[in-house]
DRENDO-1510 file (C-alpha; in Angstrom, 1 decimal, always signed):
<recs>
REC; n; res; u; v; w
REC; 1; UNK; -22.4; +31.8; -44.5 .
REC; 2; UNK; -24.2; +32.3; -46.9 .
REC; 3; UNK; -23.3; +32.4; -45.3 .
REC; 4; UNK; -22.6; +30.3; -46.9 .
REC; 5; UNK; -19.6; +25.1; -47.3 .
REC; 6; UNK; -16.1; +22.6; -45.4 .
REC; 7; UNK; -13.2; +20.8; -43.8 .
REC; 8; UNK; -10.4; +21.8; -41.5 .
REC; 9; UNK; -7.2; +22.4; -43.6 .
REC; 10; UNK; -4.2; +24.3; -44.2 .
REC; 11; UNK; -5.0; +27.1; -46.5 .
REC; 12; UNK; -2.0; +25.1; -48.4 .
REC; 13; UNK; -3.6; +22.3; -49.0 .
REC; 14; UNK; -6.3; +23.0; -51.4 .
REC; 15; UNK; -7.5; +20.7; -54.1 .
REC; 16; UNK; -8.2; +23.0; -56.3 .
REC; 17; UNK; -7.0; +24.0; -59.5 .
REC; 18; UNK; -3.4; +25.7; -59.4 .
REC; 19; UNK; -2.7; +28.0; -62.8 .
REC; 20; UNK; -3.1; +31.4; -62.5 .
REC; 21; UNK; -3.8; +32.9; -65.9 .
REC; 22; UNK; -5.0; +36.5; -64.4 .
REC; 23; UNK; -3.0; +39.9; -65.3 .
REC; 24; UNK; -4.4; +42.4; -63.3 .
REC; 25; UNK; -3.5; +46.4; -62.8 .
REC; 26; UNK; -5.0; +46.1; -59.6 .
REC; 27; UNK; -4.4; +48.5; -56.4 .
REC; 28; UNK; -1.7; +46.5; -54.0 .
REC; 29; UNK; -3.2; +44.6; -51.1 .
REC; 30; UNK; -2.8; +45.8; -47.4 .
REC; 31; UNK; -2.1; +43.2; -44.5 .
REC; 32; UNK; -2.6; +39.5; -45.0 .
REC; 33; UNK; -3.1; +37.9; -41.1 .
REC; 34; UNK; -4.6; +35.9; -39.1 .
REC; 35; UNK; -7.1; +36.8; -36.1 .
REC; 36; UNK; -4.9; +36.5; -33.6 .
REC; 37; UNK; -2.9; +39.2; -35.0 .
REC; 38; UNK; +0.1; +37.4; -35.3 .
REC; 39; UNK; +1.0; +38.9; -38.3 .
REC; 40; UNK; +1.4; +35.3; -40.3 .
REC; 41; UNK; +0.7; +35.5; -44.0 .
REC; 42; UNK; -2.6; +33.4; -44.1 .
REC; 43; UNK; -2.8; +33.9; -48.2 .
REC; 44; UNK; +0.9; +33.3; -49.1 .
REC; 45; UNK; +0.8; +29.7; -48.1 .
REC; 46; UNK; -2.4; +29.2; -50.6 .
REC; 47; UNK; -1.7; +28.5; -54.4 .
REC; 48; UNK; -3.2; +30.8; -56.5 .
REC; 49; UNK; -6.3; +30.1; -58.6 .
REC; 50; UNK; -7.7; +30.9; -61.8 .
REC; 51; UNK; -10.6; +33.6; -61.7 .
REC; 52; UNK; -10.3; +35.0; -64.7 .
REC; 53; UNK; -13.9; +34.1; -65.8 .
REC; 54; UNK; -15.6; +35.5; -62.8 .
REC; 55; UNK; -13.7; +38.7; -63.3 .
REC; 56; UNK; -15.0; +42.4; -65.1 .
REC; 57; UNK; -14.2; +42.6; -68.8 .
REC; 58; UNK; -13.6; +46.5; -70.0 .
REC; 59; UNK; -14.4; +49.0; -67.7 .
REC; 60; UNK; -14.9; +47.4; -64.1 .
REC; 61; UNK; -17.3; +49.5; -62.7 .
REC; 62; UNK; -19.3; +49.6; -65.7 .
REC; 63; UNK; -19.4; +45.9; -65.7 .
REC; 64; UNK; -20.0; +45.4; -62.4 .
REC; 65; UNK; -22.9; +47.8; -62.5 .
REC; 66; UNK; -25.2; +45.6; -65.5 .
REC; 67; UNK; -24.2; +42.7; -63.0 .
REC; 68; UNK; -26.0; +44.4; -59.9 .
REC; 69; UNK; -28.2; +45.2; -61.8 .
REC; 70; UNK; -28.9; +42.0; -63.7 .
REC; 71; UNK; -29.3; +40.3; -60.1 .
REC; 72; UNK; -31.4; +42.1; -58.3 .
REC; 73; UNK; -33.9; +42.4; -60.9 .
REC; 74; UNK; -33.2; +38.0; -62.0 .
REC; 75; UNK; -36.3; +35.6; -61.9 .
REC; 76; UNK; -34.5; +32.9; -63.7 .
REC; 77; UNK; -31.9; +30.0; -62.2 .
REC; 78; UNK; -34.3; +28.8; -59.2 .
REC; 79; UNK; -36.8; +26.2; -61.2 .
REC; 80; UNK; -35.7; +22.5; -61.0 .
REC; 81; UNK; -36.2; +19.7; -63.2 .
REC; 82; UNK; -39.7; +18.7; -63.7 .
REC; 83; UNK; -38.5; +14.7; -64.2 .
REC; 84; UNK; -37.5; +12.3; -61.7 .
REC; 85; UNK; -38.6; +8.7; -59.9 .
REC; 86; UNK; -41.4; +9.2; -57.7 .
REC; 87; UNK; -41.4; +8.8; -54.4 .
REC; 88; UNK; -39.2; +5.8; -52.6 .
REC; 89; UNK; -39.6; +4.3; -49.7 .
REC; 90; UNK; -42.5; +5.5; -48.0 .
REC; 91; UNK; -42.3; +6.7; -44.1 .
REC; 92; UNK; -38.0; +6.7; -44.7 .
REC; 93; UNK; -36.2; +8.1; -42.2 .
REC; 94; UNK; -33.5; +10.5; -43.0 .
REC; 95; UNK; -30.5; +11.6; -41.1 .
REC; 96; UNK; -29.4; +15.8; -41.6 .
REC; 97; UNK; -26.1; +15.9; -40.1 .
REC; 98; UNK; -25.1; +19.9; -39.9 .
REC; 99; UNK; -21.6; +21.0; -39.1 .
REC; 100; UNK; -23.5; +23.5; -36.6 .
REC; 101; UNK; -27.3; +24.0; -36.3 .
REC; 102; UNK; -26.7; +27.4; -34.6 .
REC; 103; UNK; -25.7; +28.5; -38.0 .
REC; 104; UNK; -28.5; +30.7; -39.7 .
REC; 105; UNK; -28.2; +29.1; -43.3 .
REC; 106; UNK; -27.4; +25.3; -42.2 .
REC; 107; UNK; -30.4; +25.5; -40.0 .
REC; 108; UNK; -32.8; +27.0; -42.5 .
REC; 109; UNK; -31.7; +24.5; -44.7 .
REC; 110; UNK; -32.8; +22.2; -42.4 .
REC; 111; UNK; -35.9; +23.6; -42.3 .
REC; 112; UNK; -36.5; +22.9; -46.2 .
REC; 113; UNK; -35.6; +19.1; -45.9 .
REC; 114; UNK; -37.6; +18.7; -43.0 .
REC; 115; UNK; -40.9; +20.1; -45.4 .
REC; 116; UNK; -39.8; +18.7; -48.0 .
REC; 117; UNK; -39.2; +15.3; -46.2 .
REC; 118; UNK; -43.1; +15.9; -44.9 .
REC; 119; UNK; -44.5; +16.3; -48.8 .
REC; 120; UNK; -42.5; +13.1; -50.0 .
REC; 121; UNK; -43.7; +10.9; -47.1 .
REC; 122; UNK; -40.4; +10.6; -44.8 .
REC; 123; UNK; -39.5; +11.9; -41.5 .
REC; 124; UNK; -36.2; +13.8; -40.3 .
REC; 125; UNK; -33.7; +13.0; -37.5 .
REC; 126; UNK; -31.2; +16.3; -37.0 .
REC; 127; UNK; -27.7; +15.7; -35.5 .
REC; 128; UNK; -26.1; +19.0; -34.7 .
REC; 129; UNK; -21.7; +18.4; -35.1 .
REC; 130; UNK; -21.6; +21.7; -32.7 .
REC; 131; UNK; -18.9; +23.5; -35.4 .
REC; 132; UNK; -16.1; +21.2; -34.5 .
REC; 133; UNK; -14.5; +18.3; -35.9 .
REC; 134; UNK; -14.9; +16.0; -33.3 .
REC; 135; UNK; -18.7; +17.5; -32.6 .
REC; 136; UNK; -18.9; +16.3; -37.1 .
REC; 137; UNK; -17.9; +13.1; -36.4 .
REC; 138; UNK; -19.5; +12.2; -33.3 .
REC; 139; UNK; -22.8; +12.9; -35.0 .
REC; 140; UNK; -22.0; +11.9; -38.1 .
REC; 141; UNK; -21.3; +8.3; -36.1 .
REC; 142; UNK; -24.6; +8.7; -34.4 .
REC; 143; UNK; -26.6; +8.8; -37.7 .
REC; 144; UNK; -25.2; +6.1; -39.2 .
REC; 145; UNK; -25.9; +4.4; -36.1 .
REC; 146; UNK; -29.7; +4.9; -36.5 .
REC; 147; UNK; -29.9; +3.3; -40.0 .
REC; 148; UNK; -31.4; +6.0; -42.4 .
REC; 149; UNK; -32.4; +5.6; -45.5 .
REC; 150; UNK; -30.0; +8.3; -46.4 .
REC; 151; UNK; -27.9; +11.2; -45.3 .
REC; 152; UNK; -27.8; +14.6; -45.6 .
REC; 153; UNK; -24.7; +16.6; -44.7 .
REC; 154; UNK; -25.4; +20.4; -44.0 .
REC; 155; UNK; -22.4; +22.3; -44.2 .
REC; 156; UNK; -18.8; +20.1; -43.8 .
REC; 157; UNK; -16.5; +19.1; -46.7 .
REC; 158; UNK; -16.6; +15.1; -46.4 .
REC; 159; UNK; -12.9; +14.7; -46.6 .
REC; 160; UNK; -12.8; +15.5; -43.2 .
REC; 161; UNK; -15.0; +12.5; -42.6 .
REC; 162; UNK; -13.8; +10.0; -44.9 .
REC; 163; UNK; -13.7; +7.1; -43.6 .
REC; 164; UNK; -17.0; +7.2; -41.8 .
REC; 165; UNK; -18.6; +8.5; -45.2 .
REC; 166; UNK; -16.9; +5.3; -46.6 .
REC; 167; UNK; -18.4; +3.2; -43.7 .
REC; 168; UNK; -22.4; +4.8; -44.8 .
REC; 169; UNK; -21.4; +4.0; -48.0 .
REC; 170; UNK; -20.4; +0.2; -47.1 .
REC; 171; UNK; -23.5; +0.0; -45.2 .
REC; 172; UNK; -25.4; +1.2; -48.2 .
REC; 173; UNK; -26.6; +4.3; -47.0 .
REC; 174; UNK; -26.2; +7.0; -49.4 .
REC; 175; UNK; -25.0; +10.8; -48.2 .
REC; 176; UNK; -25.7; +13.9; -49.8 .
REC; 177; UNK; -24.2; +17.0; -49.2 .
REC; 178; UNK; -25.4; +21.0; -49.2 .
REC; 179; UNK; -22.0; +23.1; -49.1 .
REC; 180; UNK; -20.0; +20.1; -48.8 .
REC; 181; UNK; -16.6; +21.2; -50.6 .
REC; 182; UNK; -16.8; +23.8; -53.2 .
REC; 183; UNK; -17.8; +22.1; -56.2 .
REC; 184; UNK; -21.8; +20.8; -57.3 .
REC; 185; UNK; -22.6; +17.2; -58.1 .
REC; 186; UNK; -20.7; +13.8; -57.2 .
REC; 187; UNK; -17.4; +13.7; -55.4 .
REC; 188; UNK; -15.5; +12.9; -52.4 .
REC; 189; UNK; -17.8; +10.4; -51.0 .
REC; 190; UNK; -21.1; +11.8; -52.2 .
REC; 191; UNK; -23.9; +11.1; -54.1 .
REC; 192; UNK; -24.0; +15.0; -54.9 .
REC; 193; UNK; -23.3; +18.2; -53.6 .
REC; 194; UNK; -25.6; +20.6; -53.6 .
REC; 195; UNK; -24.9; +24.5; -53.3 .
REC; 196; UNK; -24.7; +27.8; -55.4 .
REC; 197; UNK; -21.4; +28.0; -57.5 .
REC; 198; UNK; -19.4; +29.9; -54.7 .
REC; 199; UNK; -17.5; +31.8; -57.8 .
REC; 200; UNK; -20.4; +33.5; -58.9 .
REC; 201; UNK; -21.4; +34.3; -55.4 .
REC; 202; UNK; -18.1; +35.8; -54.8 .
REC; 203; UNK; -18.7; +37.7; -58.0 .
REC; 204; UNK; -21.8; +39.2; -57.3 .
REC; 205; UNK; -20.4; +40.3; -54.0 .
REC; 206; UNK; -17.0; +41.8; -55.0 .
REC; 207; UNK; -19.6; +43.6; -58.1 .
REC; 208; UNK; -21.5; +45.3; -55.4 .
REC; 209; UNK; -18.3; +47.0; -54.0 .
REC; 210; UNK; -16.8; +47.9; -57.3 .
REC; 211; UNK; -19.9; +49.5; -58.3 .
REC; 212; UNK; -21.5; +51.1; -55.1 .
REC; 213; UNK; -18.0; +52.7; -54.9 .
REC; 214; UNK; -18.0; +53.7; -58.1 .
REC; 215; UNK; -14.4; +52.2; -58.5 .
REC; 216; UNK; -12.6; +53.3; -55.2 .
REC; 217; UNK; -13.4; +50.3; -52.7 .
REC; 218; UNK; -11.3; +50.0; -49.7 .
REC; 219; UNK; -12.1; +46.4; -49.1 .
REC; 220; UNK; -11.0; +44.3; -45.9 .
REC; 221; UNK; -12.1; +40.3; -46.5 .
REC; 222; UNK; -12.9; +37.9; -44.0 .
REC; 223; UNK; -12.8; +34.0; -44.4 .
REC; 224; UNK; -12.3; +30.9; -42.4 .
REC; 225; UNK; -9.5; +28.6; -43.3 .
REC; 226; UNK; -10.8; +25.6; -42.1 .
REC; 227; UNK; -13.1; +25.0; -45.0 .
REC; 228; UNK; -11.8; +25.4; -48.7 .
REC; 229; UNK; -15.3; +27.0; -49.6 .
REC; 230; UNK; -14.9; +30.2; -47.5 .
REC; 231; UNK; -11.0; +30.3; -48.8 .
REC; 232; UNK; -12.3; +29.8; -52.4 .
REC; 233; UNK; -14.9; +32.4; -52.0 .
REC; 234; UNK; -12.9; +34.7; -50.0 .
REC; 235; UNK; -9.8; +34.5; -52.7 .
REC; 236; UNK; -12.2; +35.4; -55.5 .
REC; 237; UNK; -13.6; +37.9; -53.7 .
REC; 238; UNK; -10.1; +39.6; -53.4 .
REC; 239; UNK; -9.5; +39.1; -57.0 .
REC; 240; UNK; -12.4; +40.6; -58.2 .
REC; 241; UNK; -11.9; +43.7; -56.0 .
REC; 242; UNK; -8.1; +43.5; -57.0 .
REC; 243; UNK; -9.2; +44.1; -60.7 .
REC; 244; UNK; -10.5; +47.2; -60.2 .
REC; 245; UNK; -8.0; +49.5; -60.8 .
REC; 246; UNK; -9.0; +52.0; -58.4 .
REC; 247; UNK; -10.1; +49.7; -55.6 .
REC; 248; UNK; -7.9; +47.9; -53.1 .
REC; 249; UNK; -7.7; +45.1; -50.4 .
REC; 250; UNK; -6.1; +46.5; -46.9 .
REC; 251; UNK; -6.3; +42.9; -45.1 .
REC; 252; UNK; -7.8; +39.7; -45.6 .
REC; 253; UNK; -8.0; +38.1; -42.1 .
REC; 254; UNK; -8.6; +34.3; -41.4 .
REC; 255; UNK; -11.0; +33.8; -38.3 .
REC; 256; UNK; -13.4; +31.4; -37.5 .
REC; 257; UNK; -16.9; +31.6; -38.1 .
REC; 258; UNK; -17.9; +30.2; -35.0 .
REC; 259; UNK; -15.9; +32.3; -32.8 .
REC; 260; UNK; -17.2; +35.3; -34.9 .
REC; 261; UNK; -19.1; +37.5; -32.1 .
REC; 262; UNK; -16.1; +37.2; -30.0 .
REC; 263; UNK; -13.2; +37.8; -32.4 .
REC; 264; UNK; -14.5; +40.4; -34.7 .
REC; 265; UNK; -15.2; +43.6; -32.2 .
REC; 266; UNK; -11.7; +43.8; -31.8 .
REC; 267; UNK; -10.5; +43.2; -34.9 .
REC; 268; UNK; -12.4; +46.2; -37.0 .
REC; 269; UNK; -11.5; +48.4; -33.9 .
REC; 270; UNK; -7.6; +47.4; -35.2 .
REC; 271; UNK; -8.3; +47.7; -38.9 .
REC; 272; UNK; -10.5; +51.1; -38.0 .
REC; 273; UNK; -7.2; +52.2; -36.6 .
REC; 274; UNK; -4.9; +50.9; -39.2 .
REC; 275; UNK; -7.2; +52.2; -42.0 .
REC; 276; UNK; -9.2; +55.4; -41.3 .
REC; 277; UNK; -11.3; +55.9; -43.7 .
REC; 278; UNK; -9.9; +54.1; -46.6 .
REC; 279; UNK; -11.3; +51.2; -45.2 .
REC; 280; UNK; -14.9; +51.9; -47.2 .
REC; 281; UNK; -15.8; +47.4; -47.1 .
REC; 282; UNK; -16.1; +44.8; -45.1 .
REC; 283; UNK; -16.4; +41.8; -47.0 .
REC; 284; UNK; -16.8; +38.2; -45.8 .
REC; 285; UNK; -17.7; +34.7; -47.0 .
REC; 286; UNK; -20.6; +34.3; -44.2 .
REC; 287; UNK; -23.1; +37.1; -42.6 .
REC; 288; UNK; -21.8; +35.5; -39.3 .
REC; 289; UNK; -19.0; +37.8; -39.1 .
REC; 290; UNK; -21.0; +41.4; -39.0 .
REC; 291; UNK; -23.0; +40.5; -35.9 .
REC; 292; UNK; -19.9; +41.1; -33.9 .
REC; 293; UNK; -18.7; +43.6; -36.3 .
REC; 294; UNK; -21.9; +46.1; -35.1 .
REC; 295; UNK; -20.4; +46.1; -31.8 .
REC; 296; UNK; -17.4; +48.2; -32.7 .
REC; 297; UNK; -18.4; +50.2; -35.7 .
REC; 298; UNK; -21.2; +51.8; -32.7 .
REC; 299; UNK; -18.0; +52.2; -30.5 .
REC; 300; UNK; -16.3; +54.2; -33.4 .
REC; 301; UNK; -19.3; +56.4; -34.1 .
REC; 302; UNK; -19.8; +55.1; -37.4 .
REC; 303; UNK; -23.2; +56.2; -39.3 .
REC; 304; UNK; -24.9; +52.8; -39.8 .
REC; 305; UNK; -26.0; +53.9; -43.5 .
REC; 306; UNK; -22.2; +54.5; -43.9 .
REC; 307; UNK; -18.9; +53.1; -44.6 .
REC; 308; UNK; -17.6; +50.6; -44.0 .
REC; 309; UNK; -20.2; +49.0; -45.5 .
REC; 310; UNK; -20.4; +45.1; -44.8 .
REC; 311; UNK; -21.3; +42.7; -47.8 .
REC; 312; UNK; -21.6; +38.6; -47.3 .
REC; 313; UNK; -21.1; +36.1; -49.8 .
REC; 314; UNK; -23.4; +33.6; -48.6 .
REC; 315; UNK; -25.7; +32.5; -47.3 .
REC; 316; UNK; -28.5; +35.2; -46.6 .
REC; 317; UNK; -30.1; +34.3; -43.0 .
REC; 318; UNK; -33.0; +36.9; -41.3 .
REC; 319; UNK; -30.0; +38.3; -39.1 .
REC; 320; UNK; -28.6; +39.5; -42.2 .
REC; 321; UNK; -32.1; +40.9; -43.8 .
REC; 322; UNK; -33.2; +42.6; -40.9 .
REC; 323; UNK; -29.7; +44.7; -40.8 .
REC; 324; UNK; -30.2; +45.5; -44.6 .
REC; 325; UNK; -33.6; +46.4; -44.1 .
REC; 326; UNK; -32.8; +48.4; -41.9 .
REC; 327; UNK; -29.7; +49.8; -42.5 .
REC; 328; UNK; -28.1; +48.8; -40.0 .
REC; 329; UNK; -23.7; +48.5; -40.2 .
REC; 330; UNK; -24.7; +45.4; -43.6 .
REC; 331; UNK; -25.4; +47.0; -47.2 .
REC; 332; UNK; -26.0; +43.5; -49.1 .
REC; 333; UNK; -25.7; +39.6; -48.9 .
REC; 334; UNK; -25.7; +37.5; -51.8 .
REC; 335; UNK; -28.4; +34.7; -50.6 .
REC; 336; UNK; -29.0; +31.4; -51.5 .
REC; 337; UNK; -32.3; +29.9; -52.4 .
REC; 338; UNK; -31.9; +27.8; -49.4 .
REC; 339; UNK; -35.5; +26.1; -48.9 .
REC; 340; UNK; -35.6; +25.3; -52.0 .
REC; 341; UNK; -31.9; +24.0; -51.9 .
REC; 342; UNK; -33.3; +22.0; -48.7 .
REC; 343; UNK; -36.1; +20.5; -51.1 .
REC; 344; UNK; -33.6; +19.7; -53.6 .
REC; 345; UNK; -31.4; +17.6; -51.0 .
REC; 346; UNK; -34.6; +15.4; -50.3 .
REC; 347; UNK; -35.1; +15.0; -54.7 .
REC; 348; UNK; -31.4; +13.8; -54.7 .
REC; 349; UNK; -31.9; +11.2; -52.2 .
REC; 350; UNK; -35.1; +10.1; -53.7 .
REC; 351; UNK; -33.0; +9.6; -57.0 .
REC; 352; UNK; -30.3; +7.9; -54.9 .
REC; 353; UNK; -32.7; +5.4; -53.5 .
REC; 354; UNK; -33.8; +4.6; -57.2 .
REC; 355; UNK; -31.0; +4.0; -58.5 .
REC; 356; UNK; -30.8; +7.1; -60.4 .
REC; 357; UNK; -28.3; +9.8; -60.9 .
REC; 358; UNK; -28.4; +13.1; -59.5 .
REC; 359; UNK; -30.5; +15.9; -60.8 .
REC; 360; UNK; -27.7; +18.4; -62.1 .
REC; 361; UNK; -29.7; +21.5; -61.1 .
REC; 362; UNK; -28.1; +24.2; -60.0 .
REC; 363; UNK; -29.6; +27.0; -58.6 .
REC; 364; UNK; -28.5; +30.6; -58.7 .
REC; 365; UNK; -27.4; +32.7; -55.9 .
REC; 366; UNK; -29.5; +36.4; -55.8 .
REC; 367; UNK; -27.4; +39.5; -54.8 .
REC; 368; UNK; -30.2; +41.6; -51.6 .
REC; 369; UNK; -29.4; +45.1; -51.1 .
REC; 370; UNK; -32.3; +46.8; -49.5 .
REC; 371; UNK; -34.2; +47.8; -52.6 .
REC; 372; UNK; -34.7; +43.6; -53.0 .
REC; 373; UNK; -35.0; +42.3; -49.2 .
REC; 374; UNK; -37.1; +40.0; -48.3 .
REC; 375; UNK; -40.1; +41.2; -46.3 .
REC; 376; UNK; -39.4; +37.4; -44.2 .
REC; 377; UNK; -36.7; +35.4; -42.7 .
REC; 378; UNK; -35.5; +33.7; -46.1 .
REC; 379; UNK; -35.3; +34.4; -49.5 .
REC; 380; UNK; -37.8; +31.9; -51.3 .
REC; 381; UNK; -37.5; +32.9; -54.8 .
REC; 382; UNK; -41.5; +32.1; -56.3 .
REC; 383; UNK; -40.5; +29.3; -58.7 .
REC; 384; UNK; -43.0; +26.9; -57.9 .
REC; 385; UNK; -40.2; +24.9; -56.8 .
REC; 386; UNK; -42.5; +23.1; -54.3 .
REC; 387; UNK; -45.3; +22.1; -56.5 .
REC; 388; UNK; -42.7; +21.0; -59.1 .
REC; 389; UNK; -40.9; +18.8; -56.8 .
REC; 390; UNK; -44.8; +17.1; -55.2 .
REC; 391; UNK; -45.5; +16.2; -58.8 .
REC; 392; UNK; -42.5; +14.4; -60.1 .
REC; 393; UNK; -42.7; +12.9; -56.5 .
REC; 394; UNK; -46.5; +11.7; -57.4 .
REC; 395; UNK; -47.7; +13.7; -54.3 .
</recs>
């Protein structure tokens, strides 16, 4: 989770664009539920969206083969902007507010604004919202009490905290957000929002299933409707898959991310029985949900190097290396840069303190299979990033 960005709301109730313009000869879809098992349409309730320009052109697999390919071999997309204020406000304090620290990529994103908060002079208070709404704004209320010099929000959409976003903003604090709400740059509250464009991550991971199948994926996707990034993702993901002709989607199940080791052991030992073998992908908008997946592919005697395969979109954490590396029930992740996505949080508030608008950088996601893993926990694409950053900074 990748992964990866988020409020609680109906699936309904997403402000996001509405016209579909997509004509697919796609494979028809398999159960839509929830993870209770209730059998409620989680999907139908959602309006559709427009992917049409995240989706293969001619022949699928042969598209979604150059795009592999073209990832896992990328060095562009991770080099920010070599112009900026230097450094404000020396020995700053900065709040990092993240929707739950126990999360692999909102705590290693953490990580990079506390280094990068070291380099430009400031220090770093954390505030862990312990994955629930109440947890959000208890410690979102908390930071504001402390009187930072700015805020950082690591992993909640900021409608959910409006009015004590507004309140920051009244006391002339400004907040920046990393997978705050699925779109980059000012919104909602924020000075900017900073994260990989979750289309393109959902690309890259429907692109590996197309083309490690070879056209015939069997594809069961996992999201999390409380926050409109893992439905976005998780809704592309499904059309991508959807417009490959031979490929299909046998369930797209809404369960939550935090109750991921508990929930998911039984439900791939129900979609094992349901599907057999046709189910050949487990898909799912954070690398959260295959931890508690392992548990019952071993109980079904499946071959670890085998299907079903598990790809993430987002974010790329060491859990989910080490099983790639090893081969062990995950195939791929499609990983942020998230250090240098933590160094970038710390350059936005800089330009925030100066008066300044935000960067517009956006980095690229990388698709990591093993033949690309990283030997470490993260993947810290060498850009340079760091020394880039220090100089505009005049450090």
């Amino acid at each position: 989770m990748t992964i990866t960005t988020k409020r609680r709301v109906l699936l309904a109730a997403l402000a996001l664009p509405v016209a579909l313009t997509l004509s697919l000869t796609a494979c028809s879809s398999g159960s839509v539920g929830n993870a209770s098992g209730s059998g409620g349409d989680a999907a139908s309730a959602a309006p559709e969206q427009d992917f049409s320009s995240i989706l293969p052109t001619g022949d699928a697999v042969e598209f979604s083969k150059e795009l592999v390919e073209k990832s896992l071999t990328a060095s562009e997309g991770f080099t920010p902007p070599g112009t900026g204020p230097t450094a404000q406000k020396p020995g700053a304090r900065i709040a990092y507010v993240g929707s739950d620290l126990t999360n692999g990529g909102i705590n290693t994103v953490g990580e990079g604004v506390t280094e990068a908060a070291a380099a430009i002079g400031w220090s770093v208070d954390s505030y862990d919202g312990k994955a629930s709404a109440q947890g959000r704004s208890d410690a979102l209320n908390q930071a504001i009490a402390a009187q930072p010099a700015a805020i950082i929000l690591g992993g909640f959409d900021p409608t959910e905290q409006a009015a004590t976003i507004a309140s920051a903003e009244s006391a002339g604090i400004p907040v920046i957000g990393w997978h705050a709400g699925p779109a980059t740059g000012p919104g909602n509250g924020l000075f900017t929002n900073v994260t990989t464009d979750p289309l393109t991550v959902s690309q890259l991971a429907g692109a590996y299933a197309v083309a490690d199948s070879n056209g015939t994926a069997g594809a069961a996707i996992f999201t999390d409707g409380q926050y409109d990034i893992a439905v976005l993702k998780a809704d592309a993901m499904k059309a991508y898959i959807e417009a490959c002709s031979g490929c299909s989607v046998l369930s797209y199940q809404d369960s939550p991310i935090a109750e991921a080791d508990q929930r998911m052991p039984g439900l791939i030992s129900n979609l094992l029985q349901e599907n057999g073998d046709k189910l050949t992908y487990l898909m799912a908008i954070n690398g959260n949900y295959f931890g508690g997946a392992q548990q019952a592919l071993r109980a079904a005697g499946k071959d670890p190097a085998g299907t079903p395969k598990s790809v993430a979109a987002g974010d790329g954490d060491a859990a989910e290396f080490q099983r790639i590396r090893s081969v062990d029930y995950q195939a791929a992740t499609v990983a942020e840069p998230l250090l240098l996505q933590g160094w970038q949080l710390i350059d936005e508030a800089n330009r925030a303190l100066a008066g300044e608008e935000w960067s517009g950088f956006v980095a690229a996601p990388a698709l990591i299979t093993k033949q690309n893993v990283p030997t470490g926990d993260t993947y810290d694409p060498a850009s340079g990033y760091r020394d880039i950053y220090k100089k505009v900074w005049g450090k």
